[in-house]
N, C-alpha and C positions, 0 to 999 in steps of 0.2 A: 420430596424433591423430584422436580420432573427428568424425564431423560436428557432435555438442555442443556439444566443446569448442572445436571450432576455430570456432563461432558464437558463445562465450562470449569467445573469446580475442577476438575483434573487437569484438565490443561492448565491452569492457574499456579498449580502444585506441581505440577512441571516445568513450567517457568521458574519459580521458585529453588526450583535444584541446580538447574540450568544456571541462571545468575548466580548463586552463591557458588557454584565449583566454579565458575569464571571471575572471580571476585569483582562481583556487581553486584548494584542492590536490584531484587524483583521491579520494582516502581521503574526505572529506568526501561523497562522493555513494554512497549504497547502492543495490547491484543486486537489486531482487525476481525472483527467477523465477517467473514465472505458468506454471501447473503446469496450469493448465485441460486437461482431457481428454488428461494427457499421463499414459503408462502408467506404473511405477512403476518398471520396469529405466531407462526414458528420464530418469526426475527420479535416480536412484542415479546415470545417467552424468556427469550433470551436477553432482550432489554433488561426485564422484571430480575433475571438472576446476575446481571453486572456489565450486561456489554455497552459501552458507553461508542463504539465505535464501528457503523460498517463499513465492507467494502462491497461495491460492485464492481461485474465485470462489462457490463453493455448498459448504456446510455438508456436507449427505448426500457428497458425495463427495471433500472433504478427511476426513471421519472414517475412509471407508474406508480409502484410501492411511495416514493415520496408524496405525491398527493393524497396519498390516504394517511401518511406514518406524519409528516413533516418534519421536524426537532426534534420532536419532543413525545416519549410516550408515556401516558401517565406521571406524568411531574418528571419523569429521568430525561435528560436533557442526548442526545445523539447527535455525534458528528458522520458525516455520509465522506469515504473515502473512492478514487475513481481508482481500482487494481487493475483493469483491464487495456486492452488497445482504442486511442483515441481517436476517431476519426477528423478530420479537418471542418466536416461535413454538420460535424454533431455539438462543434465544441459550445455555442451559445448557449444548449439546450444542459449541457455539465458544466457549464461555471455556474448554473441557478441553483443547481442542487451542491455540489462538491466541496469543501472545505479542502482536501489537498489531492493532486490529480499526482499520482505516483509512474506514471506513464507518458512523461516529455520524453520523448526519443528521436525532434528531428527539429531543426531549425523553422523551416515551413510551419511545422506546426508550433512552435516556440513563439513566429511572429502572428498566426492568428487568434493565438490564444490573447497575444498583446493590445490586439484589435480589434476583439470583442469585448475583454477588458475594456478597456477604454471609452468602450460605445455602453458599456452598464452602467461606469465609473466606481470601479473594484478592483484590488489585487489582489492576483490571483497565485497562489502556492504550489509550488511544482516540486517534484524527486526527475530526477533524470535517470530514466530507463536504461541500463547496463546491458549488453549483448556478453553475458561472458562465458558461453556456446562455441563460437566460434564456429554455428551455424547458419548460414543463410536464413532458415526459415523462421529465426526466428527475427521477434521485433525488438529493436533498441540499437541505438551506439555502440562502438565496438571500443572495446575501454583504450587503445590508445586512439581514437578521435576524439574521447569525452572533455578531454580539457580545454579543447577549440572548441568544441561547443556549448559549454559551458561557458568559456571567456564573451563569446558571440552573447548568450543569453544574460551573461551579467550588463551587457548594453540596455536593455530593455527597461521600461520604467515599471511597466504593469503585472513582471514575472518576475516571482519572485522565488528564487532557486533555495532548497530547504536542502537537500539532500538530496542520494541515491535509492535505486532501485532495482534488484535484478531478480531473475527465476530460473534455479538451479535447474540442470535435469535431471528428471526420477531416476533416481539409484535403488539399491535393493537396501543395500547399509547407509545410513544416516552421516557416517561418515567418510566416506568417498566425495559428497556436496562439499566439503572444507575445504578443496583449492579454489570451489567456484567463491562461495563466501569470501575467501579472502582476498582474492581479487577482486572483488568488491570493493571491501573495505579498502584496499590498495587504491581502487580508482580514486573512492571519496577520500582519501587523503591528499592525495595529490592535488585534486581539486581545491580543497579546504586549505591547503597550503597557499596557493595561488589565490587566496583570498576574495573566491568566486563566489561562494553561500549568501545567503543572507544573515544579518548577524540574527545570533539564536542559536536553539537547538538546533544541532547537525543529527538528521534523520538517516538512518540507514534500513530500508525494507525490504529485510529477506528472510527466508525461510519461511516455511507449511508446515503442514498436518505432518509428514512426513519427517523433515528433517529440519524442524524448527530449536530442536535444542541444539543441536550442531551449529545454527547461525546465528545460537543468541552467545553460544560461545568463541563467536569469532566477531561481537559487536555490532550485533543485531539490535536496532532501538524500536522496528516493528515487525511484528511479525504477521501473518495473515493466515489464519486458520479457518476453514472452512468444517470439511470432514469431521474435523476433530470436536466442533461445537456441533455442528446441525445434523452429524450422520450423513450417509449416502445418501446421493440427491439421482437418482434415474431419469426423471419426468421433469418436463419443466411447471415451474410454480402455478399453482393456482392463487391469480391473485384477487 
């Protein structure tokens, strides 16, 4: 077993503990691999040992890796996730490759996603970016605007609202993240009550490498692990 996998096979079994002490079943939580700065023989490893799912975090360099990787590697079929910050700038070039962009965090870019959509003739799957920091620097809605903005995004015909999204700040204990997580989950209720989602699965994508079993115990249905499948990443990817 390579080093990948046998980091993939752990996390896996971590999830698995994780969902059963929350009474859930494992299947119900998806695994993103963050792919950031990882070379493309290393995301093919990982493929071959189960990951059905990446994320990236920057447009320019998910497009590269897609033109060599595409869907599909070796018969295992891969959906490409957008974890990162979206620029307005970028968006035509991430609705080619992305299946769900986990990073709507502003009307602006809500309407040009609408209208790029449109000019491809595709819908497009969105999580609405959570700010629940309650710091400036970071990116997303601040959970009491998410519901206006959200009601604004349920107008659109081309967005199509799946769920939330947020990124706790690094703690030392795993469980210190559990107010942020739960106001998460708070926000996407609210939301989901106001009958703003699309119908479906309601997405909820938080926690990491870090403190992912903490978020899958407060109703995390993705999670996004990087570290914890690919190792430390210093350099960026040869790709």
């Amino acid at each position: 077993m390579t080093e990948i996998a046998g980091r993939l096979k752990l996390v896996c079994e971590r999830v698995r503990v994780a969902a059963e002490k929350a009474g859930r079943e494992p299947e119900d939580v998806s695994i993103v691999a963050v792919s950031k700065n990882v070379d493309i023989h290393s995301i093919a490893e990982a493929v071959h040992g189960g990951v059905s799912i990446l994320g990236e975090n920057r447009v320019q360099e998910a497009r590269t890796k897609f033109s060599q990787l595409g869907n599909e590697i070796e018969g295992n079929k891969i959906s490409w996730h957008l974890v990162g910050h979206l620029q307005r700038n970028k968006v035509r070039h991430a609705l080619e490759i992305f299946d769900l962009i986990h990073s709507l965090d502003s009307w602006k870019l809500a309407c040009e996603i609408e209208k790029v959509s449109e000019r491809l003739d595709i819908v497009t799957e969105c999580l609405l970016e959570i700010d629940i920091t309650g710091k400036d620097t970071r990116i997303g809605v601040e959970p009491e605007n998410a519901l206006a903005l959200a009601r604004d995004i349920s107008t659109l015909s081309r967005v199509r609202l799946r769920g939330v999204m947020s990124i706790a700040p690094l703690v030392e204990d795993p469980s210190q993240a559990r107010p942020y997580f739960r106001l998460t989950r708070q926000t996407c209720e609210r939301i989901n009550d106001a009958g703003l989602f699309h119908p479906g699965k309601i997405h909820l994508s938080m926690g990491m490498t870090n403190d992912f079993e903490t978020a899958i115990e407060e109703g995390a249905t993705i999670i996004r692990i990087g570290t914890g499948i690919f190792g430390s990443r210093r350099r960026k990817a040869v790709l």
